[in-house]
C-alpha positions as CSV (number, residue, x, y, z in Angstrom):
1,X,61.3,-26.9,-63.6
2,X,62.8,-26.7,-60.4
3,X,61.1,-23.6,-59.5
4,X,57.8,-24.8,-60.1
5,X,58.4,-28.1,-57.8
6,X,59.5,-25.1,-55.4
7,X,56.4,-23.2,-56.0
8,X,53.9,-26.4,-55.8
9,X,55.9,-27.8,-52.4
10,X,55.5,-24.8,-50.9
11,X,51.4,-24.6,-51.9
12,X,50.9,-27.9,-50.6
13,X,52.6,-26.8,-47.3
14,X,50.5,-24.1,-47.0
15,X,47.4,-25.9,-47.3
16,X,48.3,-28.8,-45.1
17,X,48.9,-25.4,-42.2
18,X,45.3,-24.2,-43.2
19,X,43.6,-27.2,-43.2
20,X,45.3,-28.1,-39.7
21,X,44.3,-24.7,-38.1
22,X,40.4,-24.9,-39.4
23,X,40.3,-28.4,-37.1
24,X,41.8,-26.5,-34.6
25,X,39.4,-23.8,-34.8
26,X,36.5,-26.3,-34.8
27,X,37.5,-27.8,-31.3
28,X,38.1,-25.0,-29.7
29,X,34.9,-23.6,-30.6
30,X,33.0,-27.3,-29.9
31,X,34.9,-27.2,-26.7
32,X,33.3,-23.4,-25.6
33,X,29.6,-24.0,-26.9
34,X,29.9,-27.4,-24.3
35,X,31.9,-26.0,-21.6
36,X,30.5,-23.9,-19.1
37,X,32.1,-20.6,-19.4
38,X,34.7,-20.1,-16.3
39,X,33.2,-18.3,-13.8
40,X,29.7,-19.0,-15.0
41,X,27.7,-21.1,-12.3
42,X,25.7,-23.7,-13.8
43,X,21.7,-23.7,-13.5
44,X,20.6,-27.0,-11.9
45,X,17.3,-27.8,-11.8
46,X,15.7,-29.8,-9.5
47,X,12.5,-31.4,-8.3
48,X,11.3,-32.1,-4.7
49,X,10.7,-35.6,-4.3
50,X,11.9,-37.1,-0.8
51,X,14.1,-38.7,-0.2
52,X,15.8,-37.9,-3.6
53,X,15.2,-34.1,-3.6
54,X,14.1,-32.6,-0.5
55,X,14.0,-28.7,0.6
56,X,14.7,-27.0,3.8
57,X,14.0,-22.8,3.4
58,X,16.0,-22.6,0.4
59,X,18.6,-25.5,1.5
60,X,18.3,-28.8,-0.5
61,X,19.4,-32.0,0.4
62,X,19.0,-35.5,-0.5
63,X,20.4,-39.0,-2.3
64,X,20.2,-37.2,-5.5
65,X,21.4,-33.6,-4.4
66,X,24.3,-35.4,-2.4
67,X,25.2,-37.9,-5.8
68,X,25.2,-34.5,-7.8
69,X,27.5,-32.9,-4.9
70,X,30.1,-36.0,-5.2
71,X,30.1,-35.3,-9.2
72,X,30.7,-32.0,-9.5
73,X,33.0,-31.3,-6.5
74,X,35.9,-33.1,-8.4
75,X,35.0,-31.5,-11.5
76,X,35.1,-27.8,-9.3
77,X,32.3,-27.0,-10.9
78,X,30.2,-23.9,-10.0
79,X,26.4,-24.1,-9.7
80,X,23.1,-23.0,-7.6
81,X,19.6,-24.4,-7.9
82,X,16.2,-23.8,-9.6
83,X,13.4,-25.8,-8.2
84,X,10.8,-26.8,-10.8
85,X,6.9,-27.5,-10.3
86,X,7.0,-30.9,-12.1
87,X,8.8,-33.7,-13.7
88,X,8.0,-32.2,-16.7
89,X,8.7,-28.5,-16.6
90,X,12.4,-29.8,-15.5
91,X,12.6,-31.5,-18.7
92,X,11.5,-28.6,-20.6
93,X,13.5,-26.5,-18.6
94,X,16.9,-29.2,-19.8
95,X,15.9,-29.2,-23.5
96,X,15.6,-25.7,-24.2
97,X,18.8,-25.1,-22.5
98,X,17.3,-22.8,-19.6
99,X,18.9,-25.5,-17.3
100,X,21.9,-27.3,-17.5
101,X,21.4,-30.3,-15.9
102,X,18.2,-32.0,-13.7
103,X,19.0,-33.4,-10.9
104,X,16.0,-35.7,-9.0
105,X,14.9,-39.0,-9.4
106,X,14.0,-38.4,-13.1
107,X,13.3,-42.0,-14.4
108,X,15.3,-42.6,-18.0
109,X,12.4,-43.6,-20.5
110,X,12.6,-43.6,-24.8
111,X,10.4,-40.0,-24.8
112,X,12.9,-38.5,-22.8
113,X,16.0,-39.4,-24.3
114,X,14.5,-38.5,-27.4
115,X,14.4,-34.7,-25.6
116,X,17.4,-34.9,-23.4
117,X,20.8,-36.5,-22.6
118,X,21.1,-38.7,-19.4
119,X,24.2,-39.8,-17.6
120,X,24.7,-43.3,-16.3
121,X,22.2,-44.9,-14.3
122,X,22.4,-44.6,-10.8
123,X,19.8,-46.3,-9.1
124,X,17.4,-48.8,-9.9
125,X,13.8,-48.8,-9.2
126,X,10.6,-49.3,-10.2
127,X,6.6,-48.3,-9.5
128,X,4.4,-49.3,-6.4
129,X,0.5,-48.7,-4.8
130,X,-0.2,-46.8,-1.7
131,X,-3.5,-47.0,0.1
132,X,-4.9,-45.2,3.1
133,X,-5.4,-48.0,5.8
134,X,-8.8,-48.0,6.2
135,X,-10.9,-49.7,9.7
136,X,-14.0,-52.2,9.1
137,X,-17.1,-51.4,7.0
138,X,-18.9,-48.7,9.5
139,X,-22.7,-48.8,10.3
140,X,-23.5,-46.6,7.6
141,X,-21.8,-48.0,5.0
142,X,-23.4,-51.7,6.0
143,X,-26.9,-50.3,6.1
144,X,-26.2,-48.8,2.1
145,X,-24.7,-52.7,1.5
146,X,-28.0,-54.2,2.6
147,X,-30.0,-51.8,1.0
148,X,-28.2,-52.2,-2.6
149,X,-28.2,-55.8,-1.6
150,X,-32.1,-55.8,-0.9
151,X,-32.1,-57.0,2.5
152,X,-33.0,-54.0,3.9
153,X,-36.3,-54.0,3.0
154,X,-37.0,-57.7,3.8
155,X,-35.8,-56.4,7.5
156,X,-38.2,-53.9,7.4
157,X,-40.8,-56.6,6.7
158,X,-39.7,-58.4,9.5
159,X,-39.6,-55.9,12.1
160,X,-43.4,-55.5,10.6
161,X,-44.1,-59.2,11.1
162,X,-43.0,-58.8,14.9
163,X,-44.9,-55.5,15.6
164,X,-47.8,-57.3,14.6
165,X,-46.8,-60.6,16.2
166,X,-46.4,-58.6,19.1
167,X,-50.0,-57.0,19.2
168,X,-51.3,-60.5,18.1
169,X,-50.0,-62.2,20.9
170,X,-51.2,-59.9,23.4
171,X,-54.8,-60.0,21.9
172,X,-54.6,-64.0,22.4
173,X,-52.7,-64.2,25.9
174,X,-55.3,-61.7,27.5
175,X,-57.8,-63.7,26.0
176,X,-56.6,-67.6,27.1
177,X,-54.2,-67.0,29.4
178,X,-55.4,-66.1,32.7
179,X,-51.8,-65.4,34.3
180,X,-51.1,-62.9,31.5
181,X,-51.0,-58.9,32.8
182,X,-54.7,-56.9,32.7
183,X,-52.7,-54.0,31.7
184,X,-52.0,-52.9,28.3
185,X,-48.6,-51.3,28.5
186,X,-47.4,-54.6,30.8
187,X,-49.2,-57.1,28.2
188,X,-47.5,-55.7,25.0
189,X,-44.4,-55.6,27.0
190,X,-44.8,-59.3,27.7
191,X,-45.8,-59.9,24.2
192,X,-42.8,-58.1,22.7
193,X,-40.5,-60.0,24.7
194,X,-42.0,-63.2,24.1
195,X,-41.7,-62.5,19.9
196,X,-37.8,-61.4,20.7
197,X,-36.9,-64.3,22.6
198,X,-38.0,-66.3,20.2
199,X,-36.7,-64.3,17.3
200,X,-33.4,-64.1,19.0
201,X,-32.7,-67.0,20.8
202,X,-35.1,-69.8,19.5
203,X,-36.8,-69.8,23.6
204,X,-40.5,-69.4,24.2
205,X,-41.4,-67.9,27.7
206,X,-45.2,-69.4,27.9
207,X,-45.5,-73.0,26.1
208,X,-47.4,-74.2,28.5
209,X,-50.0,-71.7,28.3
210,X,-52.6,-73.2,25.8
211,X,-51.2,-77.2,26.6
212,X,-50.4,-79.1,23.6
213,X,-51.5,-76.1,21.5
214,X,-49.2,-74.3,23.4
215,X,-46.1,-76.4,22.7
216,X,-47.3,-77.1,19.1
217,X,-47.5,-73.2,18.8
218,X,-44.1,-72.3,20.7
219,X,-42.2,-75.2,18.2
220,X,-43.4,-73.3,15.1
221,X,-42.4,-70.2,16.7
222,X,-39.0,-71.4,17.6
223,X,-38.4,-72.6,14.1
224,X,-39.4,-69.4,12.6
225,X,-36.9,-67.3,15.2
226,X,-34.2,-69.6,14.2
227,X,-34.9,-68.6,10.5
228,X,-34.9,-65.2,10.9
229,X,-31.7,-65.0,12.9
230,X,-29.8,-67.3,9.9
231,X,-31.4,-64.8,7.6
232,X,-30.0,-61.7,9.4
233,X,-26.5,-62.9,10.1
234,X,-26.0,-64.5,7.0
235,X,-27.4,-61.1,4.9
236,X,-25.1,-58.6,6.9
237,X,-22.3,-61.2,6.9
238,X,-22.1,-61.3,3.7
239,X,-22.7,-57.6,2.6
240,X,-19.8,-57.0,5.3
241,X,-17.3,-59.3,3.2
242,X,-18.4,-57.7,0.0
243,X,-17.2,-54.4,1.8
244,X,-14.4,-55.6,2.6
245,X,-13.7,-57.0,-1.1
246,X,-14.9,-54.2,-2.7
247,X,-12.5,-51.8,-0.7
248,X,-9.6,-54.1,-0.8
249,X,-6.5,-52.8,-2.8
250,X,-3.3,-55.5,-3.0
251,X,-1.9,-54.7,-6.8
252,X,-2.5,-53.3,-10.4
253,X,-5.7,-56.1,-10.8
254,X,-7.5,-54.2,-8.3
255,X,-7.2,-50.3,-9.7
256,X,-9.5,-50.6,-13.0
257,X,-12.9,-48.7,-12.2
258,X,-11.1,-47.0,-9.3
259,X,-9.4,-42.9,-9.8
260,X,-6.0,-43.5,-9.2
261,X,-3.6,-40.4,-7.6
262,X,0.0,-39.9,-9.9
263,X,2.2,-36.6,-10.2
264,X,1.5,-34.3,-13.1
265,X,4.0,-35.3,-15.8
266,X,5.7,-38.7,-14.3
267,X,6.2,-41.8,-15.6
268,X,3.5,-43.1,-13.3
269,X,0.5,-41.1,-15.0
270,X,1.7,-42.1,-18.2
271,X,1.9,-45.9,-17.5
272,X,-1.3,-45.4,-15.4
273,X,-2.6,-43.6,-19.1
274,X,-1.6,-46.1,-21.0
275,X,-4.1,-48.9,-19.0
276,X,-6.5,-46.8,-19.2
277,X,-6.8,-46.2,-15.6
278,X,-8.8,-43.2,-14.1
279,X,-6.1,-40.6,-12.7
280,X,-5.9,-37.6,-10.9
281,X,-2.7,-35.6,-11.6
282,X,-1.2,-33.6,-8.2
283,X,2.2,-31.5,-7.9
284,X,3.6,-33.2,-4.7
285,X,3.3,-36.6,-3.2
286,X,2.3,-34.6,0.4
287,X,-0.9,-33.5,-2.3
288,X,-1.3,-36.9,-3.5
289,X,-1.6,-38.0,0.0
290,X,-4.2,-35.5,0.8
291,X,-6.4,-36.8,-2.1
292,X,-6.1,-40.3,-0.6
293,X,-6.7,-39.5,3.3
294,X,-10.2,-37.5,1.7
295,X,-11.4,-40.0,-0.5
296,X,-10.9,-38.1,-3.5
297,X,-8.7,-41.2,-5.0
298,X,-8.6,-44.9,-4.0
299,X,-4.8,-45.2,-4.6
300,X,-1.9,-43.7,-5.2
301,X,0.9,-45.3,-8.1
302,X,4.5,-43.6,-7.8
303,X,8.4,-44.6,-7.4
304,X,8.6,-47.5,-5.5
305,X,11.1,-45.8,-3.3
306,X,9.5,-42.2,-3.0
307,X,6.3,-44.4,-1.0
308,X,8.4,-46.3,0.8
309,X,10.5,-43.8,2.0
310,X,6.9,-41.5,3.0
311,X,5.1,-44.3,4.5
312,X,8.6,-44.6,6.5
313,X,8.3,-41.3,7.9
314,X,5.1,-41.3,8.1
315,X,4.5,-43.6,10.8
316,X,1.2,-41.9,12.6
317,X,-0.4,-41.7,9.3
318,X,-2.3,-44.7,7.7
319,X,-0.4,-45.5,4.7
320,X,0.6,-49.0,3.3
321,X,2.7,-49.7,0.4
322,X,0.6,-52.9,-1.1
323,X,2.0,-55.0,-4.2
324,X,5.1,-55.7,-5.6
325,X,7.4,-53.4,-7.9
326,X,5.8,-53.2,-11.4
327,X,7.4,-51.4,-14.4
328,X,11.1,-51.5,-13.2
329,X,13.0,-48.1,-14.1
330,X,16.4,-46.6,-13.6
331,X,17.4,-43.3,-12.7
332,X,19.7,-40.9,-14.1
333,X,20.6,-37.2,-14.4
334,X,19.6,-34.9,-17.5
335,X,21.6,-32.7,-19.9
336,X,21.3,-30.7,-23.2
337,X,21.6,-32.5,-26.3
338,X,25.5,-32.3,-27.5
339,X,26.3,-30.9,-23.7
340,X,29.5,-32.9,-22.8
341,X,29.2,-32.8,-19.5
342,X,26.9,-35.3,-19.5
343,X,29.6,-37.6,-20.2
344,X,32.3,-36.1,-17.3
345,X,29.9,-36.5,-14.9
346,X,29.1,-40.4,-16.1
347,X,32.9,-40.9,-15.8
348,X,32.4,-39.5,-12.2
349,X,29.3,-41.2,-11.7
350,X,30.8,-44.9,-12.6
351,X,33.9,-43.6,-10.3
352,X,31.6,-43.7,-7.3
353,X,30.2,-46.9,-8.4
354,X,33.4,-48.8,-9.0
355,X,34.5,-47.0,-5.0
356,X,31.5,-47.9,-3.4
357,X,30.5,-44.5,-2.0
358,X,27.4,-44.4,-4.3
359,X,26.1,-47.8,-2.6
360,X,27.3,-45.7,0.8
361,X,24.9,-43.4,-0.1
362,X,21.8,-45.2,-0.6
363,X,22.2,-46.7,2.1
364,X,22.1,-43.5,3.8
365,X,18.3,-42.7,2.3
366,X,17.0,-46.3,2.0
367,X,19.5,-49.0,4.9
368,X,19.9,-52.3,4.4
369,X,16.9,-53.3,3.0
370,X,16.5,-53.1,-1.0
């Protein structure tokens, strides 16, 4: 009896040692699939988007490559950089575990985290219009207003009407007035100005020249210039302000009908998508820009910051950032699914936070202002 409580404590013993040793083996191998491996730099993706990511020759700098700097220096962690062409191919890159971690201002939204892991937020921002500053409706573009408008060819009318006024008039001044020129060049001349000054200005030169018919005859005439000059400046006034309208750009209300410039694979060409807006999808903002300055988009819709922070350095180019922020978004850095660096580099990331150093370093990028 004795040796079979013997024989069963000792069993029991055993298993409680096996049992304990398979949980040890489990953490230690969960701890080396998440850990780098010592010695093993890390592959850091990044995107170029000033002022966040931004590449000198094969030096990058910027709030997020300085942020991600702070958090791993700590941490000694061992790294170099692979620059991605878009938003998206970083996030590939993240998921399928060709990178480690992406570092830019990649915008936390419910598709991503579905795909990756982000740290803690580290800036807030949010989506904004840019516009090429354009001058006043040109003579061409007026001349196309009038002739969508139909004024155009009522002008053409009228500059009929005084050719012939102008030939009338010298028929009937050569033959009733006998102080008008003999010669045919200096009559029409006469004539012409005579229908333009009263065209223009409402004055007739010769209302004496028939008596009362005269000044009965110059009256009519003066009404009629006055007319045609309310007609004229009233017409082109008012296909000048419809220029100006239809060209004018201050917020979201504006874009429909219009193609709109994003990035390829941000969270501006899928909010722009999902109004339905007419986009055009470039690799850079500096291509973006490009599109705008030729007319080949009306606007651009990006990260509130990244068009500030161009227009800012910018100056000689005309670019304004119109509207307020719409779609307000935060920023964060991207890991693997199940990576647990993402959540030492949070600790690190709240660290800075709770110091100060990370509102230090926005204001660094972006000043005062916010």
């Amino acid at each position: 009896m004795r040796s079979e409580l013997r024989a069963s404590l000792v069993y029991a013993i055993a298993m409680l040692l096996l049992a304990w040793s398979l949980v040890l083996s489990a953490a230690s191998a969960q701890e080396t699939q998440t850990a780098p491996a010592a010695g093993k730099p890390l592959n850091v993706g990044v995107y170029v988007s000033p002022p966040f990511v931004m590449k000198n020759g094969a030096h990058y700098s910027g709030m997020a490559i300085d942020l991600w700097e702070a958090t791993a220096r700590p941490l000694g962690l061992s790294y170099s950089y692979r620059e991605y062409p878009t938003f998206e191919a970083l996030i590939e890159a993240v998921r399928r575990g060709e990178a480690s971690v992406a570092v830019s201002n990649l915008t936390i939204t419910k598709d991503r985290v579905e795909r990756i892991t982000f740290s803690q937020p580290w800036y807030d921002a949010g989506l904004r219009i840019m516009v090429a500053e354009r001058g006043g409706a040109g003579f061409w573009q007026v001349l196309g207003g009038l002739e969508r408008a139909g004024h155009l060819r009522a002008m053409a009318w009228l500059a009929t009407l005084i050719l012939v006024a102008t030939l009338v008039l010298a028929l009937f001044y050569r033959r009733f007035d006998t102080t008008f020129p003999d010669r045919w060049h200096e009559g029409l001349a006469e004539s012409f100005y005579e229908v333009m000054s009263v065209a223009t200005s409402g004055k007739v030169t010769r209302p004496n020249a028939l008596g009362w018919i005269g000044r009965i005859s110059g009256g009519i005439w003066m009404v009629c210039g006055v007319a045609v000059i309310a007609y004229v400046t009233s017409s082109v006034t008012s296909v000048m302000t419809a220029l100006t309208l239809t060209h004018q750009i201050n917020s979201l209300a504006d874009l429909p009908g219009r193609t709109i410039g994003v990035r390829g694979g941000s969270v501006a060409e899928n909010y722009s998508n999902d109004l339905r807006l007419a986009t055009q999808a470039y690799r850079s903002i500096d291509e973006a820009v490009a599109g705008l300055g030729s007319g080949e988009i009306a606007a651009i819709i990006d990260d509130a910051p990244v068009l500030e922070y161009y227009a800012h350095t910018h100056v000689k180019s005309p670019l304004s950032v119109v509207g307020p922020i719409f779609h307000p978004d935060k920023y964060g850095f991207g890991f693997h699914h199940g990576d647990n660096l993402s959540h030492t580099i949070t600790l690190q990331i709240l660290e800075l936070q709770e110091s100060g150093e990370l509102e230090a370093l926005r204001r660094k990028y972006f000043g005062n202002e916010r």
